[in-house]
N, C-alpha and C positions, 0 to 999 in steps of 0.2 A: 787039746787040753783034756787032760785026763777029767773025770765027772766027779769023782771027790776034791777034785783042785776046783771046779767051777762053782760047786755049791760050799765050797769054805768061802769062796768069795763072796757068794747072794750073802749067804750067815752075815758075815762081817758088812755089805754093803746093809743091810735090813738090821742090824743094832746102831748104825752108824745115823738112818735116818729115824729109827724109834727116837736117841737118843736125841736129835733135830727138833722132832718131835716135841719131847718131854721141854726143854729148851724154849721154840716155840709160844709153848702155854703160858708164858713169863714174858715171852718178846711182844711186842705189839707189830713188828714187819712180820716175820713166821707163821702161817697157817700150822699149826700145832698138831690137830688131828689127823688134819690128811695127809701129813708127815709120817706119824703113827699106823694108820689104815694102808700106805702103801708099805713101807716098811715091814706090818705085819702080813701082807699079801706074798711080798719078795720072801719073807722068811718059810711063809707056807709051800710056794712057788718050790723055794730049795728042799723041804723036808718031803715035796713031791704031795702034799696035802695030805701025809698021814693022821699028823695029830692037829691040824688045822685047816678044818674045809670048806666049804661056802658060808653053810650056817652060821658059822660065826664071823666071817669076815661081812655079811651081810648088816648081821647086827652092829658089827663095830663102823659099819659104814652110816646104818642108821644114825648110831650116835654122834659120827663128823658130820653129818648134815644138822642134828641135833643142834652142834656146839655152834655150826657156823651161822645159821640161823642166828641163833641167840648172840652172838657176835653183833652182827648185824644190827638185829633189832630192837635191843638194849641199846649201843650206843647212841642211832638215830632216832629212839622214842625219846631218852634222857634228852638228848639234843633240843630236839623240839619241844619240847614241853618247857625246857628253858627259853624258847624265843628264837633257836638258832636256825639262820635259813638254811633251803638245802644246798645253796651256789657256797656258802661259809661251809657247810660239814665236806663239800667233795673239796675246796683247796684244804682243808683240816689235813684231808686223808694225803693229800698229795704231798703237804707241809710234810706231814708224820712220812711218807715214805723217803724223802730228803735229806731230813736230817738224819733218816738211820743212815744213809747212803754216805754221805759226810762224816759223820763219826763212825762209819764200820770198819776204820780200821783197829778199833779198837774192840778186841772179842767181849762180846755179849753187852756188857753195860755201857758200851760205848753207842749201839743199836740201837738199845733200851732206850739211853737217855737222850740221843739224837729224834726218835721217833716222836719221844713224848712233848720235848721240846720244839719242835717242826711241828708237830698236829695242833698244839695247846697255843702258839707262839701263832701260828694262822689263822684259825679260826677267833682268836680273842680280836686283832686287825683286821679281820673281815666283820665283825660284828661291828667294832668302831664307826667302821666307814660302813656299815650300813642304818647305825645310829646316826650319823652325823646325816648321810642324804635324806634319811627322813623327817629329820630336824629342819633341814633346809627346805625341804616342800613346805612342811606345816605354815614355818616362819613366810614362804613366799604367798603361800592362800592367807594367811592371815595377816599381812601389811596391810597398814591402810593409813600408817600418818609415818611424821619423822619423830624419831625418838631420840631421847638427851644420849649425847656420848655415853655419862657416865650409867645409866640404863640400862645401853646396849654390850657394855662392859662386863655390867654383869648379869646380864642373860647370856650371853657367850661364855663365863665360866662356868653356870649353871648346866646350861646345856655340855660342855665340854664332863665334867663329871657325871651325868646323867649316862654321859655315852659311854665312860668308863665303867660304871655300873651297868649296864645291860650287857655290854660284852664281856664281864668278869663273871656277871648271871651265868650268860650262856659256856661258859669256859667250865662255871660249877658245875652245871647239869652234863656238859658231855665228860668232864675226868667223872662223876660218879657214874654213870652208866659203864665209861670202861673200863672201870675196876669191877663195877660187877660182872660184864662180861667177860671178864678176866678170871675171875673168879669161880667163874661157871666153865670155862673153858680149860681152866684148869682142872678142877675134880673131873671132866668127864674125859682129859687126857687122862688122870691118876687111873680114873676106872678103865677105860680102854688096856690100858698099861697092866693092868693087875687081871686083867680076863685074856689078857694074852700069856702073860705069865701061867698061871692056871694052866691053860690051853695045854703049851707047850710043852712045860716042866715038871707038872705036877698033877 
């Protein structure tokens, strides 16, 4: 294959994954940056590193370790801080990777709202049930007579709403964290994106 036919190709395969990329920062299945940072590698790979060479693929690497960090540790800060364990945030992540898998037939918002739905949709059922076994130790150390039916009736709804509120708590504090790290992952795809641009074209 001729060498201008192989590097129209990198070209096109390296905007195809910026573009994954860009996409990505929006998705919650997609790694966004490291989409971006290989993408901008293949693109430099093809240009033979004229107008983009280590120094800056270093620093755009910097910033996908930046962004994934911050991924990371915003969601599982918010999380906990709300109450949530960390056996609920890893089926969260597993929920979230499911439901994109489920509705990926449908391009992009289909991803989107499979992932958020599966993540949000898990972890809210995992907090339940782990409101509910702790309700059930407490109530087992602390028996000590027989109580009236209707007593036990409503300590049981009591309890049952109690557990709906801590696992809607912990649902609050992980969507806020991942909209912030969403948020954060995106401006540093935007910037990555705009000092590749720079780089190349201008």
């Amino acid at each position: 294959m001729p060498f201008f036919e192989l590097s129209d190709l990198l070209f096109g395969f390296s905007y195809l994954l910026i573009t994954l990329g860009i996409v990505g920062a929006m998705v919650p299945v997609l790694p966004g940056p490291p989409f971006i940072w290989i993408g901008v590698l293949v693109w430099a790979w093809a240009d033979g590193f004229a107008r983009i060479g280590w120094p800056t693929l270093l620093f755009l690497a910097i910033l996908t370790i930046i962004a994934w960090g911050a991924d990371l540790g915003l969601s599982f800060v918010s999380s906990r801080r709300s109450g949530a364990g960390w056996r609920s945030i890893g089926v969260s992540i597993l929920g979230g990777l499911a439901g994109a898998i489920l509705l990926s037939s449908i391009p992009v918002v289909g991803t989107f709202v499979g992932a958020a739905v599966g993540s949000i949709s898990a972890l809210w059922l995992m907090e339940y049930r782990r409101a509910q076994r702790a309700s059930a130790v407490r109530g087992t150390a602390g028996a000590g007579g027989i109580e009236a039916a209707a007593d036990l009736g409503s300590r049981v709804k009591t309890s049952a709403r109690s557990h709906r509120q801590a696992a809607t708590q912990a649902v609050k504090g992980y969507v806020s964290g991942f909209l912030l790290a969403m948020a954060v992952e995106f401006a540093i795809s935007v910037t990555m994106l705009a000092i590749f641009v720079w780089q190349a074209f201008l």
